[in-house]
N, C-alpha and C positions, 0 to 999 in steps of 0.2 A: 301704123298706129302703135303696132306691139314695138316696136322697136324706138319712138319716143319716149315711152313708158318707159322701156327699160334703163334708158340713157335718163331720162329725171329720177329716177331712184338711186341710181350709182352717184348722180353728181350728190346729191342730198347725204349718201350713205361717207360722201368723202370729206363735204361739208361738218357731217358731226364727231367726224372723226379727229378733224383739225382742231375741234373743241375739247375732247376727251386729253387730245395730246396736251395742248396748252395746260389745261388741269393738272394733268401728270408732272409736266417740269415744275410749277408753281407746289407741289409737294414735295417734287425733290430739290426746289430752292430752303424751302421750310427747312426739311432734313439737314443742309449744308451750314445754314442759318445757326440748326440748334448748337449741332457737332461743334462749330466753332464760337459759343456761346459755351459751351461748358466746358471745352479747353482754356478760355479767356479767364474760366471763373477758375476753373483748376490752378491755373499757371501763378493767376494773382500778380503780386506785384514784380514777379520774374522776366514778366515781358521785357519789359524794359534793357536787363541784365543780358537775356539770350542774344535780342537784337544788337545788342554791342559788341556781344563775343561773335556772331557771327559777320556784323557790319562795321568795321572798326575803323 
């Protein structure tokens, strides 16, 4: 008995951990998101100019 108990807690304890994680990347997709949202906005109309010097 003590020993299903403990194996239904573990699984449950691994279950919300899978959810904790999921949460974590979806704010470090936000983060990567922003970074290259305010490089885009820094760069302006240069984008264009780089990718030619570097893709010619």
């Amino acid at each position: 008995m003590a020993i299903k108990l403990v194996t239904a807690v573990q699984s449950r304890q691994r279950l919300d951990d899978e959810g904790a994680v999921s949460a974590e990347y979806g704010v470090l997709l936000a983060g990567v998101v922003a970074v290259v949202a305010v490089a885009a906005a820094a760069l302006g109309g240069r984008i264009s100019d780089i990718f030619d010097a570097v893709l010619p």
